[in-house]
N, C-alpha and C positions, 0 to 999 in steps of 0.2 A: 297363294303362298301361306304355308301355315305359320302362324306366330308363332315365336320363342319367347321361352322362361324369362318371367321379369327379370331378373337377376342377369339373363344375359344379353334382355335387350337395352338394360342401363346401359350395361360394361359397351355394346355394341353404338350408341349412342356417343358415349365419351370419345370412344378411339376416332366414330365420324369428328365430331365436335374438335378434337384435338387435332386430327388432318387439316379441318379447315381454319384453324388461327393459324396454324401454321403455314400452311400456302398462301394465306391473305399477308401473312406480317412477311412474308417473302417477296411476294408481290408489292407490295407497299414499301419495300426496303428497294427495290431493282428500281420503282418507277418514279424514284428522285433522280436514276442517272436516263431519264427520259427527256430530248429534246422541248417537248410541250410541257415539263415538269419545269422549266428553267424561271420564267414571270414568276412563279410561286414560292422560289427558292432565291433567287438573285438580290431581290430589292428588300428583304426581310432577313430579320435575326433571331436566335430563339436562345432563351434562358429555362434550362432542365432545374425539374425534379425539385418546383417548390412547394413544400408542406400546408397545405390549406388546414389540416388536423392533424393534431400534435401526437400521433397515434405509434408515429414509425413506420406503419404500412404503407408501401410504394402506390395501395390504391387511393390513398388520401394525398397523392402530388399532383400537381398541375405544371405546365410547361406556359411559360409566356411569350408568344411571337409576334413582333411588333414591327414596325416600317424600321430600314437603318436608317433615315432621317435625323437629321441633328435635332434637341430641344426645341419647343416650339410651344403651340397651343395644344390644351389636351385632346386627344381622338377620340373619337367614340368607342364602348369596349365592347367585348363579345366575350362571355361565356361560352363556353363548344361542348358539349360530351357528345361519345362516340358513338359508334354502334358497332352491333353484335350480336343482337341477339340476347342481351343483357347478360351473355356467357362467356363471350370471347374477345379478343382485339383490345385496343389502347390509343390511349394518348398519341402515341406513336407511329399508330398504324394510321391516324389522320391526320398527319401532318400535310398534306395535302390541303383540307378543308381550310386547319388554321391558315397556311400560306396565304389562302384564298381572299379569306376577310385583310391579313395583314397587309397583303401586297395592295388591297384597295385604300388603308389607308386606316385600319383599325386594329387596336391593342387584340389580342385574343389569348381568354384565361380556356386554354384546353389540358378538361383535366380529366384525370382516373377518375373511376368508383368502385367501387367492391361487386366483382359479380358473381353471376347469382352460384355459380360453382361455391363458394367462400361462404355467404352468405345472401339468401335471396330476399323479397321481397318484406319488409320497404327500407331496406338497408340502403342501396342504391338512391331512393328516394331521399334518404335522410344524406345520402351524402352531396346528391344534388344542392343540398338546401346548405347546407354545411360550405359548399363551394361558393355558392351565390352568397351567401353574409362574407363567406371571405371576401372575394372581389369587392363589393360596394367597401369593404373596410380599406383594402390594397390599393385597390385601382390607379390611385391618381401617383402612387410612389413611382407606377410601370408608365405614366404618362397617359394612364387610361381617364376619361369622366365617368366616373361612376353614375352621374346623372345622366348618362346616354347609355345603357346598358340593353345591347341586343340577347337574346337568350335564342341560341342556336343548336340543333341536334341533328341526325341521322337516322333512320332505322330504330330503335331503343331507345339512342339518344332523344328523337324527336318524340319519343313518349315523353322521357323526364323532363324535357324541356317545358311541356306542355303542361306536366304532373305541375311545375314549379311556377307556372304562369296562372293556372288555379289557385294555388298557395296563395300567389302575391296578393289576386283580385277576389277570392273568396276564405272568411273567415271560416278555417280548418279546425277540429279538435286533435286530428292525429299529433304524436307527438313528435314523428319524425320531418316534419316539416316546421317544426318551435320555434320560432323566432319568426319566419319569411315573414309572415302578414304583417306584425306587431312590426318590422321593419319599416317597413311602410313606402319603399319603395318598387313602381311596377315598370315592368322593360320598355322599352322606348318602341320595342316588337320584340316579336315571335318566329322563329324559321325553323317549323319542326318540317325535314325532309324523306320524303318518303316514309312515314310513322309508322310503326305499329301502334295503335294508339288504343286498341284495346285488349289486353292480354286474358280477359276470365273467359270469354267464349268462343275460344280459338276452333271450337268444333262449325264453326259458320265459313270454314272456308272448307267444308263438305263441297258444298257447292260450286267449287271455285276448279273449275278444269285444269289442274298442276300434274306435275309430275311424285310419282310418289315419294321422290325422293326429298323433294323440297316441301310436300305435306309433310311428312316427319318430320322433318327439321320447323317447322310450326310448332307441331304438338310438341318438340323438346324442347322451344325455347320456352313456350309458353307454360306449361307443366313446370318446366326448372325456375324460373322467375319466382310462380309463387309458391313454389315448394310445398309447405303442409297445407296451405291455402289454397290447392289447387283443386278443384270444383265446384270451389264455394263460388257464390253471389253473391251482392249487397254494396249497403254506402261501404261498408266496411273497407274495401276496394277499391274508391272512387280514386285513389292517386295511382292505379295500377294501370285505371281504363281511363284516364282524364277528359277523353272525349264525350263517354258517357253525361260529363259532369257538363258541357258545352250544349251538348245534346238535349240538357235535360230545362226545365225549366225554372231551374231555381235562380236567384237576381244574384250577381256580384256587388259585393261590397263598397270594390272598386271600379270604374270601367276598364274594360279588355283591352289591351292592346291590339294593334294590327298585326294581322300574322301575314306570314309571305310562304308558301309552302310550293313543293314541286316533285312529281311522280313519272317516273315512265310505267308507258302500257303494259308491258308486259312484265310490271311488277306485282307479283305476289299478295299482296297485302295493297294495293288499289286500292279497294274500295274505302278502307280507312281515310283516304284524305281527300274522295269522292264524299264520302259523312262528313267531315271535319268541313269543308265549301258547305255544305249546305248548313251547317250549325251555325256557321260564321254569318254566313245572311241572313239565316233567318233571325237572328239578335241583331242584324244590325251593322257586324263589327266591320270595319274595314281589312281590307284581305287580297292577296294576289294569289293564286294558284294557277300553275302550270304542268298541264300534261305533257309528255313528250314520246312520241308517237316510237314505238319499238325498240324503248330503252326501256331495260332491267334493271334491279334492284339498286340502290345508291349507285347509280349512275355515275351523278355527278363527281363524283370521283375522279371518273375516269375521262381527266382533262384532254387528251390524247383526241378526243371525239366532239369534232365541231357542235353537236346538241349539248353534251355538258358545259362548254364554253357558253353557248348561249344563253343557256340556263343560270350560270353565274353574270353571266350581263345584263339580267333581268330583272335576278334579283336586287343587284344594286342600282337598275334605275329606280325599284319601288323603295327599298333603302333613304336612298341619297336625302331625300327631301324629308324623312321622320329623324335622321338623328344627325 
């Protein structure tokens, strides 16, 4: 098939991109009136649309969903960002996930970022880090411990999370991460899901037997992310490809946390958190990962499906006993 004019393979990109938030955030809307949606929604509450950055922009808000539990001791909190592709979807579109953590028994700051459509790479990054100073400053108002802080992601999400768990344990000069380190607090764990984990050499899933339709949709997420940056190399980079930095041999400042991480087979982007197990052991760090045999991309989502169910039960057996 012969290629078309850049110009129209943007425009042609977009309109994909656009169909798909749109059927996802459709999907996502229909499948809270789902019988297996009920544990997720029933025994939690959620408070919209609060401002982490005093900006105005609805990408600077976080949503907090918590047990409806009366007062008590504080719970442990979770930070959430979403996925997408660092393009599309929200807060909103995984309500599902925060249910997840709240219905088990934890505060959860799930919030926006700016993507990469608006502005791409390390905007997203810096808003990551922007979200995490909020929370340890907020936390305990929501009934969260800020001293028990899980850092949780998806798809893009599970990059940032990861970009931000770097931050905490390794002293960064980028400036959109200012403050994490000098913070000085590191997450009690890690749950980047199903990650893209490193976005500069998206051309490595040549190799990768896909359909062409979901190759494309690689090369735009990863192209759109870093925008003018896009076929550079280098440290430059390192909060883009976080893994790279896990992978790589340089010492952290601080020790890693434990990460807990989980893929289906037939996810796309595999072998990223096939690298990310082996970087974990070979440091050393403590870790659970979970493959699940003929599950697709964030899976876990899609609660409806006795493996994503298990998959959430597994994680919080590895959970229960760190926070």
């Amino acid at each position: 098939m012969a290629s078309l004019p850049a110009g129209l393979d943007t425009l042609r990109r977009r309109v994909v991109g656009h169909a798909l938030d749109v059927g996802l955030r459709t999907a996502a809307t229909v499948g809270r009136w789902h019988p297996a949606s009920r544990p997720y929604i029933e025994p939690v509450e959620t408070v919209s649309d609060i401002a982490y950055r005093p900006t105005g922009n609805p990408a600077h808000r976080l949503d907090v969903t918590r047990p409806r539990a009366g007062a008590g001791d504080r719970r442990p909190a979770v930070l959430y960002l979403h996925g997408g592709g660092f393009r599309i979807l929200s807060k909103e579109t995984h309500w599902m996930m925060a249910g997840a953590f709240a219905a088990h028994g934890f505060v959860v700051f799930n919030a926006n970022y700016r993507l990469s459509g608006e502005a791409p790479f390390p905007a997203a990054v810096e808003d990551a880090a922007s979200a995490y100073l909020w929370v340890l400053e907020h936390a305990a108002e929501w009934g969260g411990d800020p001293s028990r802080i899980v850092l949780a992601g998806d798809s893009a999400g599970a990059n940032l999370v990861t970009a931000l768990t770097v931050a905490c344990c390794f002293e960064r000069s980028e400036a959109c991460v200012h403050g994490v380190f000098e913070r000085g607090v590191v997450p009690r764990a890690v749950v980047p899901m199903c990650g893209l984990l490193e976005v500069s050499r998206w051309q490595r899933y040549d190799a990768v037997p896909m359909p062409r339709f979901v190759r494309d949709r690689l090369d735009a997420v990863c192209t759109g992310y870093l925008g003018p940056r896009a076929g550079d190399e280098g440290p430059h980079l390192a909060l883009a490809n976080p893994l790279t930095v896990l992978e790589s041999d340089l010492a952290p400042e601080r020790p890693l946390p434990p990460f807990a991480s989980s893929v289906g087979t037939r996810d796309p982007v595999l072998d990223d958190t096939r690298r990310l197990e082996r970087a974990l052991a070979r440091r050393g760090i403590r870790h659970h990962v979970t493959y699940h045999a003929g599950e697709p991309h964030a899976f876990q989502a899609l609660v409806f499906r006795r493996e994503a169910r298990r998959c959430w039960h597994e994680l919080f057996e590895f959970l229960d006993p760190i926070v």
